[in-house]
MMTF fields as JSON, N, C-alpha, C and O atoms, coordinates in Angstrom:
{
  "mmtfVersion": "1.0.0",
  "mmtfProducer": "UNKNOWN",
  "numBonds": 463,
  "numAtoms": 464,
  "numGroups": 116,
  "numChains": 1,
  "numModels": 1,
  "chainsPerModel": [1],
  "groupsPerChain": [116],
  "chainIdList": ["A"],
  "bondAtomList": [4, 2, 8, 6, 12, 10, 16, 14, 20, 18, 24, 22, 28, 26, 32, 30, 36, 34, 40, 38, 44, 42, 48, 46, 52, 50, 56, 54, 60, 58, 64, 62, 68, 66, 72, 70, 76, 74, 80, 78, 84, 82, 88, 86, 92, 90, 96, 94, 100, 98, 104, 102, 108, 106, 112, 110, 116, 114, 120, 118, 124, 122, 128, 126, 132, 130, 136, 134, 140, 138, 144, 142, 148, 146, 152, 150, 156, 154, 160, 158, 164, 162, 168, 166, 172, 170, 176, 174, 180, 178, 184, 182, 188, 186, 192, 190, 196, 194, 200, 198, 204, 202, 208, 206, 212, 210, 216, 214, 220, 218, 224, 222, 228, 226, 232, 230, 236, 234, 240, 238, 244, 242, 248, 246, 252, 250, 256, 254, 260, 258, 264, 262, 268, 266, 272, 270, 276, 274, 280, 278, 284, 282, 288, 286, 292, 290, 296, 294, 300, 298, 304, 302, 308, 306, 312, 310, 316, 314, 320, 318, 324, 322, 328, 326, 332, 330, 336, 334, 340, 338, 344, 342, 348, 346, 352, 350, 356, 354, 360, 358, 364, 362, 368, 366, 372, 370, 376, 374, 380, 378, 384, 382, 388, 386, 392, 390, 396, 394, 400, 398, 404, 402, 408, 406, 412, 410, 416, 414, 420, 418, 424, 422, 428, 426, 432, 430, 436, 434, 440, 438, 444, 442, 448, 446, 452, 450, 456, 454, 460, 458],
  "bondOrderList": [1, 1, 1, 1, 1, 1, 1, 1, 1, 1, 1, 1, 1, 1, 1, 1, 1, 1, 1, 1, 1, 1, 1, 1, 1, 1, 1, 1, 1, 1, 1, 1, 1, 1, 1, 1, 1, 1, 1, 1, 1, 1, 1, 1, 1, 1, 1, 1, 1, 1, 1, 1, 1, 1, 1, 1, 1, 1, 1, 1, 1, 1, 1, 1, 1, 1, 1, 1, 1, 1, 1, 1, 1, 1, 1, 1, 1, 1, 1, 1, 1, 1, 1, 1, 1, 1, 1, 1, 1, 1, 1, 1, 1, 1, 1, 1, 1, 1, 1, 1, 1, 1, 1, 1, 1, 1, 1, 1, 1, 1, 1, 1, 1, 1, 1],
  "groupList": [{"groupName": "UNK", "atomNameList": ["N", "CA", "C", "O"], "elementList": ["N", "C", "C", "O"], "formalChargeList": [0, 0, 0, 0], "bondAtomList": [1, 0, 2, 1, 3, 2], "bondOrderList": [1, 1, 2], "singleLetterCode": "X", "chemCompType": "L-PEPTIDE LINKING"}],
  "groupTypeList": [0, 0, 0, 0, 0, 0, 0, 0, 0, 0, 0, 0, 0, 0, 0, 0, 0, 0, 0, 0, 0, 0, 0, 0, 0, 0, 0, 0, 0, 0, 0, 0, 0, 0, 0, 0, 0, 0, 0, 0, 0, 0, 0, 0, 0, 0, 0, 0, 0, 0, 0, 0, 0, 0, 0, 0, 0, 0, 0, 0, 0, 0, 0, 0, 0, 0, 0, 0, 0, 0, 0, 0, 0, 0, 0, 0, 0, 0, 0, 0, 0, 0, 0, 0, 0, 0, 0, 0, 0, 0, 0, 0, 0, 0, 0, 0, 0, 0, 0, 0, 0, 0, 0, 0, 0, 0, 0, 0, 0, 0, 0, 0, 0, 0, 0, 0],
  "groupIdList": [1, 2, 3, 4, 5, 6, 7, 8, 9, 10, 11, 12, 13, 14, 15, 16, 17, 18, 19, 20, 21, 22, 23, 24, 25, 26, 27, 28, 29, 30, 31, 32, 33, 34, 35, 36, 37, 38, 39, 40, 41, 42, 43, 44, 45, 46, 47, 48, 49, 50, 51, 52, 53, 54, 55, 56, 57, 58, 59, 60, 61, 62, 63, 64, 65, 66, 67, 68, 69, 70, 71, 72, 73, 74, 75, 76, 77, 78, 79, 80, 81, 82, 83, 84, 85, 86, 87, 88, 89, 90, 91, 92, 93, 94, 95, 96, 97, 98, 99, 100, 101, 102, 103, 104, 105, 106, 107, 108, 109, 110, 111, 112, 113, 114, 115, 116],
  "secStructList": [7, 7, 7, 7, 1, 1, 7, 7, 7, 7, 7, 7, 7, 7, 7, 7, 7, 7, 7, 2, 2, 2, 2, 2, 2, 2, 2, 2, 2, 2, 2, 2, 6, 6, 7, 7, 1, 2, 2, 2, 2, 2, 2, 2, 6, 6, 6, 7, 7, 7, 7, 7, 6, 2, 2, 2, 2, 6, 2, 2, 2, 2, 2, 2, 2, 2, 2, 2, 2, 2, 2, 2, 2, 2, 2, 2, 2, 2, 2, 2, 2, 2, 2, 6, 6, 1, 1, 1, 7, 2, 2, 2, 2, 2, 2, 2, 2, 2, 2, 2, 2, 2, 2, 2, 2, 2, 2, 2, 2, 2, 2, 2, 2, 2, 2, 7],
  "xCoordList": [165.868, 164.538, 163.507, 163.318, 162.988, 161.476, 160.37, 159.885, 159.958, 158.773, 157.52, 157.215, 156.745, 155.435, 154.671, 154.521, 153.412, 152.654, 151.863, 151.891, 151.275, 149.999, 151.054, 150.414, 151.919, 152.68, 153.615, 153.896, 153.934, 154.403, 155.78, 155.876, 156.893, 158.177, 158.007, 157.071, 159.016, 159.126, 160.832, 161.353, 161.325, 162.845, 163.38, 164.514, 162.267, 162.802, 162.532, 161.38, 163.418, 163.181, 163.06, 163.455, 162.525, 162.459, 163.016, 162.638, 164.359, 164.537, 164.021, 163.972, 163.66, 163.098, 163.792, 164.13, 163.994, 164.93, 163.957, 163.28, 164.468, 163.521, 164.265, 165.454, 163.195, 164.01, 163.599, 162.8, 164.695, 164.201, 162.721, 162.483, 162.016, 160.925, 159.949, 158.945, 160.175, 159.043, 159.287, 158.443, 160.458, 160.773, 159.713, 158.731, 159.802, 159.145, 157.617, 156.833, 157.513, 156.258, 155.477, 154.254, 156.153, 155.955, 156.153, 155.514, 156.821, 156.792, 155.59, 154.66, 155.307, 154.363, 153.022, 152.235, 152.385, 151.671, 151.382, 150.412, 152.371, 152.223, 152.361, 152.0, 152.706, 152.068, 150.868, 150.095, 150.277, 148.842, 148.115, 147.329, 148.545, 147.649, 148.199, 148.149, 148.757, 149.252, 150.252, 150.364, 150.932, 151.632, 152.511, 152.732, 154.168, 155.338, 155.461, 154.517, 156.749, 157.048, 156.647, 155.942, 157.36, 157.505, 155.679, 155.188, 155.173, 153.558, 152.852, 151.67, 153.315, 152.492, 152.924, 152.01, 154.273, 154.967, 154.018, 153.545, 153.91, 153.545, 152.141, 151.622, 151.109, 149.795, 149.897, 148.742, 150.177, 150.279, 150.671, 149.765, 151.76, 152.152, 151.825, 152.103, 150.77, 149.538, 148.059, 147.029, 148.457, 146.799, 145.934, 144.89, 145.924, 145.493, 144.894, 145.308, 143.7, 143.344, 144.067, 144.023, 144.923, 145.302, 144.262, 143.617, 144.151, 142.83, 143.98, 144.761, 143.876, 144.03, 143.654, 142.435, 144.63, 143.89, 142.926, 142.017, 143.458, 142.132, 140.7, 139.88, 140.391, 139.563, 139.07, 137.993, 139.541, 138.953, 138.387, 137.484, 138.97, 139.089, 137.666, 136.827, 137.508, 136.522, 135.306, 134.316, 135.143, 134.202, 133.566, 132.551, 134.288, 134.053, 133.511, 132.938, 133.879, 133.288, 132.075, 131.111, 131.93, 130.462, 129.094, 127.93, 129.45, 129.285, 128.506, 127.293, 129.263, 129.114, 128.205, 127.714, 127.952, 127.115, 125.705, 124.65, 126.067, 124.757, 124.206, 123.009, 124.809, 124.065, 123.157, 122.048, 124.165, 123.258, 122.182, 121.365, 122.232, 121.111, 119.958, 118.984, 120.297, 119.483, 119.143, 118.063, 119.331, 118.901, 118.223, 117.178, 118.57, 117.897, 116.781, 115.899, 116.382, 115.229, 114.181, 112.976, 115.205, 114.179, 113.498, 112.279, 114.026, 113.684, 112.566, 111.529, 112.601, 111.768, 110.047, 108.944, 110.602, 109.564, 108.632, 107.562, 109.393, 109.129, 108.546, 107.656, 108.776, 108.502, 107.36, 106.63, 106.891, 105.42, 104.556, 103.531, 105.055, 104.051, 103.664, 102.517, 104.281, 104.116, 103.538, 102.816, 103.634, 103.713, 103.246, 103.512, 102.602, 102.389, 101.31, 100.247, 102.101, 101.433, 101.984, 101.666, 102.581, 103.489, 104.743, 105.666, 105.016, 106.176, 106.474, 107.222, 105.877, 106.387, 105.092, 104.099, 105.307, 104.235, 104.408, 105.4, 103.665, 104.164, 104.796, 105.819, 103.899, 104.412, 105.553, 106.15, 105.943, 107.625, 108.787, 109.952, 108.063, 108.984, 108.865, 109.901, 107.748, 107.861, 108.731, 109.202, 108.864, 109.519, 111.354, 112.319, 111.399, 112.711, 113.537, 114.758, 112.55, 112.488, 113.126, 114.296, 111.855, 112.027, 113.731, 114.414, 114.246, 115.46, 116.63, 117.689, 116.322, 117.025, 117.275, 118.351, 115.795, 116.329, 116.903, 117.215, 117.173, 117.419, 119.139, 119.808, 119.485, 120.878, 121.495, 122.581, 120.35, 121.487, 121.379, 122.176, 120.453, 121.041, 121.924, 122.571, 121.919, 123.412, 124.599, 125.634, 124.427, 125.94, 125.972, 127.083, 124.528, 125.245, 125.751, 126.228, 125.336, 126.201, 127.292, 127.905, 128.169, 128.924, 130.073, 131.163, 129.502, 130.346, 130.617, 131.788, 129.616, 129.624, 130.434, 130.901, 130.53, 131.754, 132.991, 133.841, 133.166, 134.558, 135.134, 136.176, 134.093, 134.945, 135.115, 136.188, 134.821, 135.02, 135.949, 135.861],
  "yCoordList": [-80.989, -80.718, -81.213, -82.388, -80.337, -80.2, -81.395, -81.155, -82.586, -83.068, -82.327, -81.45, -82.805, -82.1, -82.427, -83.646, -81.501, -81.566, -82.918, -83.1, -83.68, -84.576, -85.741, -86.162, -85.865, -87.036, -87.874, -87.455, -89.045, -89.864, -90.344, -90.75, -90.155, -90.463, -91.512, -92.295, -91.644, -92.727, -92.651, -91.964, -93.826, -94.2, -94.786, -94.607, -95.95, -97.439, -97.381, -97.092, -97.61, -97.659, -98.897, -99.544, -99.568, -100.88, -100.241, -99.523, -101.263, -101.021, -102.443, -103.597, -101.934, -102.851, -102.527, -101.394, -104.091, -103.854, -104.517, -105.519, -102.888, -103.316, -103.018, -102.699, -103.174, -103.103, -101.283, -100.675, -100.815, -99.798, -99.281, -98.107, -100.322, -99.795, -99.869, -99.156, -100.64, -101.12, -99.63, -98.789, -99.31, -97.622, -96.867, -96.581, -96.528, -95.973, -95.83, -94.891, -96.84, -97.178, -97.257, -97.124, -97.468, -97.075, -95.916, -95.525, -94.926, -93.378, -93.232, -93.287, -93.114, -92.584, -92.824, -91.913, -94.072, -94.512, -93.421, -92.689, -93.559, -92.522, -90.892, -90.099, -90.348, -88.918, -89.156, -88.328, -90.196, -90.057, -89.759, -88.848, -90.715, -90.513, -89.468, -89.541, -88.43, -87.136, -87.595, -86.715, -89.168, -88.544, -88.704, -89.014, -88.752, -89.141, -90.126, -90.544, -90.706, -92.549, -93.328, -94.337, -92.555, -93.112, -93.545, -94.643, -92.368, -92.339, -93.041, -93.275, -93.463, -94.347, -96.162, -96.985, -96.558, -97.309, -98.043, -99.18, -96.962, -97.43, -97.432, -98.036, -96.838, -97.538, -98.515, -98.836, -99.25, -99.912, -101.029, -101.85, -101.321, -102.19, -102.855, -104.004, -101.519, -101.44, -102.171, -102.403, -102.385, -102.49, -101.57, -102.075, -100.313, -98.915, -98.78, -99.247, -98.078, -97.976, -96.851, -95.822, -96.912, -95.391, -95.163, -96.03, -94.051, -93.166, -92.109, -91.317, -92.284, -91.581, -90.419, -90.303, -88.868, -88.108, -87.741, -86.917, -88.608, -88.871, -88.956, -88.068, -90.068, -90.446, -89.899, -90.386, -88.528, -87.647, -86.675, -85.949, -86.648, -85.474, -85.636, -84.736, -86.901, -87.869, -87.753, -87.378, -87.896, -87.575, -86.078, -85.826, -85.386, -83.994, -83.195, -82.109, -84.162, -83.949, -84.45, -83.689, -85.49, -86.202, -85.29, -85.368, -84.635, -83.778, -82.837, -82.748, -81.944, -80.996, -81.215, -80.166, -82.082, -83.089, -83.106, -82.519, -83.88, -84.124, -82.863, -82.697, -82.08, -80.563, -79.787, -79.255, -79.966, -79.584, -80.206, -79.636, -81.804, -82.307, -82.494, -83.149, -81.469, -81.252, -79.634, -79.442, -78.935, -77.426, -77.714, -77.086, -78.402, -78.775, -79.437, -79.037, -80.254, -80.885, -80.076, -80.072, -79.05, -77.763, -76.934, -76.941, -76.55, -75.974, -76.556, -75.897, -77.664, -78.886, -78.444, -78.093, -78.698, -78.671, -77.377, -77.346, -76.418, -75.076, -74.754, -73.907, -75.152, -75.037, -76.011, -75.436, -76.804, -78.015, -76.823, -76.437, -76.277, -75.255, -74.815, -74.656, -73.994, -72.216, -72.456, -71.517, -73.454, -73.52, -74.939, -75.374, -75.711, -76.957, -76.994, -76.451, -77.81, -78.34, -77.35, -77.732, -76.438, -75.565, -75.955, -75.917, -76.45, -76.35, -78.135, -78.814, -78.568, -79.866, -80.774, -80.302, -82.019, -82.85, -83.155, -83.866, -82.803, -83.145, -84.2, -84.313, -85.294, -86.585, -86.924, -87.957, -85.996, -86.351, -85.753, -86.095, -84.903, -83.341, -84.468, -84.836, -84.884, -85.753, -87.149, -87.877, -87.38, -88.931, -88.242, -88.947, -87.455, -86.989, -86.307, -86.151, -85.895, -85.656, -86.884, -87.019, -88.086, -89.394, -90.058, -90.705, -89.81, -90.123, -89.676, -90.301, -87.691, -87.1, -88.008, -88.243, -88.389, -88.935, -89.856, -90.018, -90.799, -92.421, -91.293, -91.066, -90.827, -90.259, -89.981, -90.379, -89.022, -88.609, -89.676, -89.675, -90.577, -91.638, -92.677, -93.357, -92.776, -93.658, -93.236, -93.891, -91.923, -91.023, -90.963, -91.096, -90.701, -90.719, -92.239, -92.425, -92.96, -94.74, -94.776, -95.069, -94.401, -94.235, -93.456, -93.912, -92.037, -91.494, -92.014, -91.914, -92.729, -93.305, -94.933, -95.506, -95.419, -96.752, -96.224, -96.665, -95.03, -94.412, -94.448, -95.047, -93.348, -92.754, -93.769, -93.546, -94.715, -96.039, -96.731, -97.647],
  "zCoordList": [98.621, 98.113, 99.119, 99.434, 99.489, 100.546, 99.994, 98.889, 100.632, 99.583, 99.592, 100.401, 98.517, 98.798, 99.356, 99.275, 100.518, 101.638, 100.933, 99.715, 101.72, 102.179, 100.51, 99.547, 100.595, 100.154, 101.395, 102.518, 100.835, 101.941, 101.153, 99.995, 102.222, 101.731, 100.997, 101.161, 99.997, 99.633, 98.902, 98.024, 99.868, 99.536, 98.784, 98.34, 98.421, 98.011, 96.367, 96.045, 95.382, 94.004, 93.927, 94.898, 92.852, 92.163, 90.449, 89.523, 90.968, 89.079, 88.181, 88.607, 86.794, 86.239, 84.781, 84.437, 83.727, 82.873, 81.819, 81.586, 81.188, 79.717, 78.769, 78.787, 77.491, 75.99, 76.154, 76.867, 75.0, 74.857, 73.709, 73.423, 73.283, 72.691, 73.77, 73.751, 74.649, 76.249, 76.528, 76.218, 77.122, 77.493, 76.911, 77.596, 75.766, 74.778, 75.04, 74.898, 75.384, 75.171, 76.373, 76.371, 77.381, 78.9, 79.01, 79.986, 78.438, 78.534, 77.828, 78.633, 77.001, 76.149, 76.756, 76.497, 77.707, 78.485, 79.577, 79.776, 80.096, 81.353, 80.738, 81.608, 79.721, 79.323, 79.054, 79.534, 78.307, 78.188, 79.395, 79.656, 80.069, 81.45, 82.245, 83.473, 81.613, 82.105, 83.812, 84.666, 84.079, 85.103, 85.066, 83.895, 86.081, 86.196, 85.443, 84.772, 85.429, 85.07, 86.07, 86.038, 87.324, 88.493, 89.109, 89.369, 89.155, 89.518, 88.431, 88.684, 87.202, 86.487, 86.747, 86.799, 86.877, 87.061, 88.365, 88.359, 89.5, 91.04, 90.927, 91.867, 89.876, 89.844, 88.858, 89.137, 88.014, 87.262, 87.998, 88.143, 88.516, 89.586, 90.532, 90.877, 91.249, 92.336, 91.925, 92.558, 90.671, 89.753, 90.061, 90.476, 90.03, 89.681, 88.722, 87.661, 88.814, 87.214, 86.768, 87.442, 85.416, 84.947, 84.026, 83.436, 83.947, 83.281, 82.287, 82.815, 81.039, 79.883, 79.785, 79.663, 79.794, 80.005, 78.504, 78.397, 77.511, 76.002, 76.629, 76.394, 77.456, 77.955, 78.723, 79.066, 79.492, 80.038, 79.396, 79.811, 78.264, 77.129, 76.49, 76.452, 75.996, 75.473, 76.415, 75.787, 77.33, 78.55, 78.184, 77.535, 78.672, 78.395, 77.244, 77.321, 75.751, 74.55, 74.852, 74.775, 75.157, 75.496, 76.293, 75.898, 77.207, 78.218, 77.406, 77.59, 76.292, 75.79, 74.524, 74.109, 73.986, 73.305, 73.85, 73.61, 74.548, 75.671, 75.849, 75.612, 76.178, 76.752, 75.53, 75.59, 74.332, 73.143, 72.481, 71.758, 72.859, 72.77, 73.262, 72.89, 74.654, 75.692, 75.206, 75.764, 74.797, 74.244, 72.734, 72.56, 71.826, 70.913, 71.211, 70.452, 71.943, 72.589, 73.145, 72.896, 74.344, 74.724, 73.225, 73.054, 72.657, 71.225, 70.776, 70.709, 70.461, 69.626, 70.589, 70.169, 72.003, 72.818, 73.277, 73.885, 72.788, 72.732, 71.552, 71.625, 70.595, 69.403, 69.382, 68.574, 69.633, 70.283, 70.847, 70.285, 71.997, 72.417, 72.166, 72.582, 71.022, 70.7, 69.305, 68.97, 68.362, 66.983, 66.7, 65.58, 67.533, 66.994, 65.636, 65.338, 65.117, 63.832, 62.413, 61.287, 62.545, 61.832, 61.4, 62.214, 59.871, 59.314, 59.667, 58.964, 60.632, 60.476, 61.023, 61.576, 60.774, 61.39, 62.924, 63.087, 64.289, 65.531, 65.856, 66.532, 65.149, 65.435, 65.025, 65.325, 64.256, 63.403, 64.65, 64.854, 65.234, 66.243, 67.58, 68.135, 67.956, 69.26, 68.682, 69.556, 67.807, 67.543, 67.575, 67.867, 67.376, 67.251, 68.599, 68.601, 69.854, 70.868, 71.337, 71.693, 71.27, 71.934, 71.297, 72.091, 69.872, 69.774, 70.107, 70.053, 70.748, 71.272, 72.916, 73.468, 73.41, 74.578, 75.023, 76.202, 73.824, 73.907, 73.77, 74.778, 72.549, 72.406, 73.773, 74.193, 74.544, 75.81, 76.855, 77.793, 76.755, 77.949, 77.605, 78.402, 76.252, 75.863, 75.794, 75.674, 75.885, 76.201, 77.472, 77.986, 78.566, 79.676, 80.771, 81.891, 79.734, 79.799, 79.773, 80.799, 78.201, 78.097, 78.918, 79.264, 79.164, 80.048, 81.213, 81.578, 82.149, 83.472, 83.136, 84.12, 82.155, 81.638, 81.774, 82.548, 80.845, 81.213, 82.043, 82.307, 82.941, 84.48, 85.078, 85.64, 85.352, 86.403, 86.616, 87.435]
}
C-alpha cells in the first residue's frame, strides 16, 4: 500500500494497555472528532487540541443564527425607514435592534471560544 501524498512515514507503533471500557471510550472520542484511533491517539498524546466534529457542527448552527439575526435586524431597520411610527412604538423597534446586536456579538464570542 502506496502512502498518502504530503504525509510522513511513520513506522513506529506505541502500544498502550487498556480496559476495555477505556477502548470504548477512546473509540467513541476519536469518531466524534471524526478521525482514525491512530490520528486521535497521536494528537492527544502530542497535546493537540481535538476538536469535536459536534463542536463544529455547533459553530455552524451558530453561524446560521447569527445571519438571521442579522436579516431580521435589516427588516426592523427597513421597516424604521419606510414605516416609522406604524404598528409599533420606534423606541420599542430600536431597543430590540440594540438586543439583536448584543445577541450577535455574543454568538460571535462564542463561536471564536470554540474554534480555538
Amino acid at each position: 500500500m502506496e502512502p498518502k501524498p504530503n504525509t510522513r512515514p511513520r513506522g513506529k507503533p506505541i502500544k498502550v494497555w487498556v480496559t476495555e471500557a477505556e477502548r470504548a471510550e477512546i473509540l467513541r472520542l476519536a469518531a466524534s472528532a471524526n478521525l482514525s484511533l491512530s490520528a486521535y491517539l497521536r494528537a492527544a498524546g502530542l497535546n493537540q487540541r481535538v476538536r469535536s466534529i459536534i463542536d463544529i457542527e455547533a459553530v455552524n448552527e451558530l453561524a446560521k443564527v447569527n445571519g438571521d439575526l442579522g436579516r431580521v435586524a435589516g427588516l426592523l431597520k427597513l421597516w424604521l425607514a419606510t414605516k416609522r411610527g406604524e404598528g409599533a412604538d420606534p423606541k420599542h423597534v430600536e431597543k430590540m435592534m440594540d438586543d439583536f446586536r448584543t445577541l450577535q456579538t455574543k454568538i460571535l464570542n462564542i463561536m471564536g471560544s470554540v474554534m480555538r
